[in-house]
N, C-alpha and C positions, 0 to 999 in steps of 0.2 A: 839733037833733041829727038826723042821718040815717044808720039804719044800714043796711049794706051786704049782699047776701044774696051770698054770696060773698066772692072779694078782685078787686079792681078795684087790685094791683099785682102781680096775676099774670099769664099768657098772653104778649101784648106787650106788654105794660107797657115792657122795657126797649128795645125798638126804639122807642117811643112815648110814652113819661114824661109832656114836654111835653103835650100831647093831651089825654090823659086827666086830668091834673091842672089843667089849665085849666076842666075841665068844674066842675069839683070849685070850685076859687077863684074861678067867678064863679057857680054858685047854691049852695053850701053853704061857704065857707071854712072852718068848722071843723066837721068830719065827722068818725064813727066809724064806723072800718071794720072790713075784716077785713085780715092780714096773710099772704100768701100760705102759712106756714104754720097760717092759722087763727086768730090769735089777736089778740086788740081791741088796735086801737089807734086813736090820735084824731090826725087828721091836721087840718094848720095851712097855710093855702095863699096867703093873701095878704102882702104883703112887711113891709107896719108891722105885723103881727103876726110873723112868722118874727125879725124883727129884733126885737122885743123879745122873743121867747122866747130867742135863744142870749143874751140878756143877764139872765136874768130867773134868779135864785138858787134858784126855787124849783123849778126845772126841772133834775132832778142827772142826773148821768152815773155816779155811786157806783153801783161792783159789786164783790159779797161774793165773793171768792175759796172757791169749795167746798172742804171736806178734801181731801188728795192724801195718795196712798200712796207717794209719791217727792219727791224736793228738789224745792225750786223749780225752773222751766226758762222760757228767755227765753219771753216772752211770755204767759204764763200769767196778769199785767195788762198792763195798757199803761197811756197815759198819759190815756186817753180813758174809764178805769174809775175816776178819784179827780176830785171835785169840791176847790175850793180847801177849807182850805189848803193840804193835800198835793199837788195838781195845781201850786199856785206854788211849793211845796216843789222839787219834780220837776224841772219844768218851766224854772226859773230856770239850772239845770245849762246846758241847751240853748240858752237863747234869745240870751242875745249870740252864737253860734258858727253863728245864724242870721242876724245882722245883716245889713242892705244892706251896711255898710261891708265887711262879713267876706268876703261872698258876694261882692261885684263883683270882688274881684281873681282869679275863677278863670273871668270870661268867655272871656281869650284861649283858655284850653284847653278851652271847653267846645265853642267858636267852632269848634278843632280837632278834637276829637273828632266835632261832626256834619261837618265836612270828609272827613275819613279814610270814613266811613260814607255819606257822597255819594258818592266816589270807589267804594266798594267796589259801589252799585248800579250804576254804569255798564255793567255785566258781570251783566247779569241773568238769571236761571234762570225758565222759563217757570213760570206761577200762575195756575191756572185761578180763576176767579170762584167767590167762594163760594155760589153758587147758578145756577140754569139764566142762561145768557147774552143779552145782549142782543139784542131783534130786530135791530137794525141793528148788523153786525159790527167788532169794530174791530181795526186790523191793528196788529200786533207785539205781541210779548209783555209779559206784566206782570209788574210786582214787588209781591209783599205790605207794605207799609211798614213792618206793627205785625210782622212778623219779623225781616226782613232791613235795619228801623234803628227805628223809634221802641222795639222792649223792649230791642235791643243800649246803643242809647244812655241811654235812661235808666238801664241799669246801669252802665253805664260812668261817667258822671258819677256815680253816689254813690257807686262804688270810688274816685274823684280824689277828694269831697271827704271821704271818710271816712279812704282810703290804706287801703285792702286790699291788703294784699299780692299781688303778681301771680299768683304759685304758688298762691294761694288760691282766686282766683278764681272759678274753673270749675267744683269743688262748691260754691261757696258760690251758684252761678248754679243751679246743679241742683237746690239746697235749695228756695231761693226760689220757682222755678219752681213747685214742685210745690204749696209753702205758698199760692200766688195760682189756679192749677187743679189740683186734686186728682184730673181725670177720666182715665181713662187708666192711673193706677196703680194701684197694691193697698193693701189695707188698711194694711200697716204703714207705708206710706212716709211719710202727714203725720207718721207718729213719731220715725220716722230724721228724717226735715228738722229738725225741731224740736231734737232731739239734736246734729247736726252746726253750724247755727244757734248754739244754747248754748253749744257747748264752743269753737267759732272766737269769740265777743265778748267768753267771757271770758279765752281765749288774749292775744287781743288787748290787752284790758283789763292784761291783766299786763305785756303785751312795752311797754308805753307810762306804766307808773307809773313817777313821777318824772325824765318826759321832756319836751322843750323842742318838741315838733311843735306846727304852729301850725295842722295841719288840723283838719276838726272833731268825730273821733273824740277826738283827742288834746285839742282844747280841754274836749271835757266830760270826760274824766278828771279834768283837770288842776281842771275845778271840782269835780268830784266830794271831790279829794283835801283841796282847800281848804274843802270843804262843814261839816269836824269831825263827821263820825259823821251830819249830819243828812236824810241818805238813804244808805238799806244799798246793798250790793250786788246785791241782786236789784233794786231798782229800777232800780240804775243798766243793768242786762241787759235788761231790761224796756224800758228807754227806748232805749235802743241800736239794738235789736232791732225794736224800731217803726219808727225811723226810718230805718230800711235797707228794710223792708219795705213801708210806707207809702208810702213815696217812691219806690217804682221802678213797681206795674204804676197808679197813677194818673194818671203825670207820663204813661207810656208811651201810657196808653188818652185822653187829652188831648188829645195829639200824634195822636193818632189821627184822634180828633171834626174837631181845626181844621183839618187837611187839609181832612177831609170836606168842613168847611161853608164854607170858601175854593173849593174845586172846584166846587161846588151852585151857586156865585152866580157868571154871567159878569159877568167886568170887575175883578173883589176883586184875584185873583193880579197880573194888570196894571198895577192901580194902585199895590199894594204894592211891587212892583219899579222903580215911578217915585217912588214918593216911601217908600224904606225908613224915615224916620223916622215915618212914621205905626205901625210894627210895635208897639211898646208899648200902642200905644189898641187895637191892634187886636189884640191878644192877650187883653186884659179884654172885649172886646167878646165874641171866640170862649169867651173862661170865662163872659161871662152868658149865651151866649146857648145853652151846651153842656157838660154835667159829667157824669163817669162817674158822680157820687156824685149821685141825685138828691136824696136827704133829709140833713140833718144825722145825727149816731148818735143813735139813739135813747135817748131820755129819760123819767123817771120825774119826776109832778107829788107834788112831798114835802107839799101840802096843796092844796086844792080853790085852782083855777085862774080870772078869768073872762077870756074872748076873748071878746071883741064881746059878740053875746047869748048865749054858752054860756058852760058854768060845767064845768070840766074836772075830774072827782073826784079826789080824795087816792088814791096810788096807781096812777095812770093811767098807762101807756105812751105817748109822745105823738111823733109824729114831726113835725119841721117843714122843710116843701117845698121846698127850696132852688129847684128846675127850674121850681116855681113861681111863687114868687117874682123868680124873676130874670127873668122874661118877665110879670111884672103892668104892664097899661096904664097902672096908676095913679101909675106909679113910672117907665115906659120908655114913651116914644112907638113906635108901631109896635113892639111888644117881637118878634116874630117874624122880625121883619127884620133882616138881617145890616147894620147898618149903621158903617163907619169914622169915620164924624164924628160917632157918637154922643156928646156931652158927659159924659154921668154914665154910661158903659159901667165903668168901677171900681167905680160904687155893687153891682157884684155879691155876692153872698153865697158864689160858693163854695168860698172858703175858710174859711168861717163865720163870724165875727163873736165879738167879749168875749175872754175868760180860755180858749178852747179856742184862739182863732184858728190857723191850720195855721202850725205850725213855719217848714216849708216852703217858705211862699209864696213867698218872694223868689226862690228855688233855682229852684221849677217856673215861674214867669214868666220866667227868665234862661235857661231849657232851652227852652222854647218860643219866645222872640224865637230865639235863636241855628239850633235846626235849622231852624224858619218859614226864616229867613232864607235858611241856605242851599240847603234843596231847590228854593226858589223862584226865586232866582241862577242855580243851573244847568241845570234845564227850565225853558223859557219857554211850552212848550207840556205841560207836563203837567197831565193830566187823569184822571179818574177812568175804572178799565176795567170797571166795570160799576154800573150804576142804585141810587141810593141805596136801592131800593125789596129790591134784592137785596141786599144785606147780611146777612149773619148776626149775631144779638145773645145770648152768652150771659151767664153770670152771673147776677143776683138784682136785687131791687126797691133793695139799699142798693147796691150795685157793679155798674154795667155794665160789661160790655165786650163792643169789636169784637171779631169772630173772626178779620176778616183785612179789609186793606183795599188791592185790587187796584188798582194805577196803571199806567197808558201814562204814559210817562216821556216819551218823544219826542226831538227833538235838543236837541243841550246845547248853551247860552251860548256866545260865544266868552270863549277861556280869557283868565281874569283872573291877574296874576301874585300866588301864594299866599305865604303867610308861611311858613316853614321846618317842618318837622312838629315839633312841641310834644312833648320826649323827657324826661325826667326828668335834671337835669343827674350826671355823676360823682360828685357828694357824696352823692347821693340814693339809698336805696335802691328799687328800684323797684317801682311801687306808692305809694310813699309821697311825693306831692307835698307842699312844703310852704313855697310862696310864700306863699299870701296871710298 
């Protein structure tokens, strides 16, 4: 055991994760530290251990909802605060309405959606570098990506597959907003959020009971209704509400990173655009090799623990290192390296692993081949407008994110003949897609 005089996932921890947890998984893998607010926790760094703790029962994510002086209001649990069997309780609502089979029939318009949002940066507003600019100058103006398309498009996609009403949108974008950074406003606003949040899932909730939609708001109603009483309604707001929220500044700050680390390495964007069927390997590749989320949610050891030669106490906080993990030699050849033909680039962890595994997954890998694809289509020269070294990193030790990630676009492809823009047909109200 080595305790830590300080927190070593404080300062640049989040520019640097990697780095510093590497230090960690090859002379101490299981270490107690401190947690940038101070407080013990036991950190898990090597990959057969990380993987057998998100499977290991004894390792709960059970959290006691404190008294409250008002009703319930979304989020107040989520779905990441009940260990089974409530978590399979829960959870079962959601999970076919996340299937491959459910999820691929909404490529075509996701395909569209990052089209329309290519189209819209051809028309760039200048964006200075988030920090002092590079010695050697580079000409034309930039566009910030994680504004002006990776946080547009990630909401845009979970309004299609949820079917948000269009008119809705725009607060429900303002809510959210604030619920993901809270710097900048005032005290009350995470509370209106939360409030506005509430009362649009259960609006919705109601505008869709006893309805035929086959999106996937409408699909977990419609389990919910079949569920017989055995999840209330606050869970089902609860889980709604996660899923809207979860899913949009993760997928966005993702999209962020694989740019990045696509731009960082000459040759990758190149060869992706020669051989676009390698995009799937190389999107697991960009997830092990890069996650906003460095650690899994932290966890509680419900009786003394052993990892390796330690012995984890009853009652222990324990984090396990996903950033690290997905970069262990003893699992990835060359783990640091960006590479496309890695064979086991899937064995990643971050979407976690067992009975938590992310909902989501299938959704945020089918968002990321599709925009991957097409920013890449129509700059063949784009690159990054300033030094990985100058980027800004805010956020915390469990959620990174970019601040802003400046690109020279450059000239575009020659034009390839597009499919028709993706409009909700006359039966439909809009907002409400509901092919698949």
């Amino acid at each position: 055991m080595t305790d830590q005089s300080g927190s070593p996932l404080g300062g640049d921890f989040v520019a640097h994760p990697a780095e510093v947890l590497a230090e960690f998984r090859e002379s101490c893998p299981v270490a107690r530290v401190l947690s940038p607010s101070g407080q013990p926790r036991w950190l898990i760094t090597r990959e057969q251990d990380v993987r057998a703790g998100f499977l290991d029962p004894r390792l709960s994510l059970r959290t006691t909802p404190g008294p409250k002086d008002r009703p319930h209001r979304a989020l107040d649990m989520s779905l990441v605060c009940y260990d089974p069997p409530d978590h399979t309780r829960i959870r079962r609502l959601a999970a076919p309405a996340f299937a491959p089979a459910r999820i691929e029939p909404y490529r075509d318009r996701i395909a569209a959606l990052a089209a329309e949002l290519v189209d819209a940066l051809d028309t760039p507003t200048p964006t200075a570098c988030p920090a002092e600019p590079m010695a050697e100058p580079t000409a034309g103006p930039t566009v910030d990506l994680m504004a002006r398309f990776a946080q547009q498009f990630a909401f845009q996609v979970l309004c299609e597959v949820l079917a948000i009403p269009r008119a809705d949108q725009p607060a429900l974008r303002a809510a959210v907003a604030v619920l993901i950074d809270r710097r900048g406003h005032d005290a009350t606003a995470p509370d209106e959020a939360l409030n506005h949040l509430d009362s649009l899932i259960r609006h919705e909730i109601g505008a869709r009971l006893g309805g035929s939609g086959q999106d996937v708001f409408s699909s977990i109603v419609r389990a919910w209704e079949s569920a017989n009483g055995t999840v209330s309604e606050s869970e089902l707001v609860d889980l709604l509400a996660m899923l809207l929220l979860a899913g949009l500044d993760s997928t966005a700050q993702m999209l962020g990173m694989c740019v990045m680390g696509l731009l960082s390495e000459p040759g990758l964007t190149a060869r992706l655009r020669a051989e676009p069927e390698l995009m799937p390997r190389a999107v697991d590749e960009l997830l092990r090799w890069e996650t906003p989320g460095p650690f899994g949610t932290a966890r509680t050891a419900l009786e003394e623990i052993q990892v390796g030669d330690h012995v984890i106490p009853a009652g222990s906080r324990v984090l396990l290192a996903v950033a690290a993990a997905n970069r262990d030699p003893r699992c990835h050849r060359e783990p640091d390296r960006l590479d496309l033909d890695r064979p086991n680039a899937g064995r990643h962890l971050s979407f976690g692993l067992g009975p938590h595994y992310c909902l989501g997954a299938t959704l945020a890998k089918l968002e990321l081949i599709e925009a991957l694809t097409a920013l890449l289509a129509r700059w063949p020269e784009l690159r990054l407008g300033c030094s990985t070294a100058e980027l800004r990193w805010t956020g915390g030790s469990l959620h990174r994110r970019l601040e802003a990630l400046p690109l020279l676009l450059g000239p575009t492809a020659p034009a390839a003949p597009t499919a028709a823009p993706a409009t909700p047909t006359k039966a439909e109200p809009a907002g409400r897609t509901v092919r698949p």
